[in-house]
C-alpha positions, 0 to 999 in steps of 0.5 A: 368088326373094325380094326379101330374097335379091335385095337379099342377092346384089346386096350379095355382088356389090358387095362381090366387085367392091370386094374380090376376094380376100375368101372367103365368110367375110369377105364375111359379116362385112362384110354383118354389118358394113356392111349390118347384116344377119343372115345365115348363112355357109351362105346366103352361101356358097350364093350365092357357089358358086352364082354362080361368086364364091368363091375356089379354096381355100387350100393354104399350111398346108403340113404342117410335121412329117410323122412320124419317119424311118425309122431307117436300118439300121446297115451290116454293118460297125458291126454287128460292131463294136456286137457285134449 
């Protein structure tokens, strides 16, 4: 392992205690902040998955419109009546 990808790991594992609900995402914005390094989200995400640190995925964008409901069809009785 590289002493680079050490240094990399020890960062994540520090910033998951401090911070436990950040995704890989936000851990990458904060070693690009805090740390000043260039790292790629895939390495980051590597890393976490690897190490068992990354967050169950998220479900809340629930889907709001799911189609148009089926017409219902007319009953027998207002069909005579509309002359169908």
């Amino acid at each position: 392992m590289k002493e680079d990808e050490a240094m990399i790991i020890k960062n994540i594992e520090e910033i998951v205690r401090e911070l436990p609900v950040y995704g890989y995402r936000r851990v990458t914005a904060v070693l690009r902040h805090r740390y000043g390094l260039e790292v790629n989200w895939k390495r980051v995400y590597r890393i976490m998955r690897e190490r068992k640190l990354c967050m169950p995925a998220s479900h809340s964008h629930k889907k709001m419109f799911r189609g148009v409901p089926f017409a219902t069809k007319l009953k027998v009785q207002d069909q005579m009546s509309y002359g169908v």
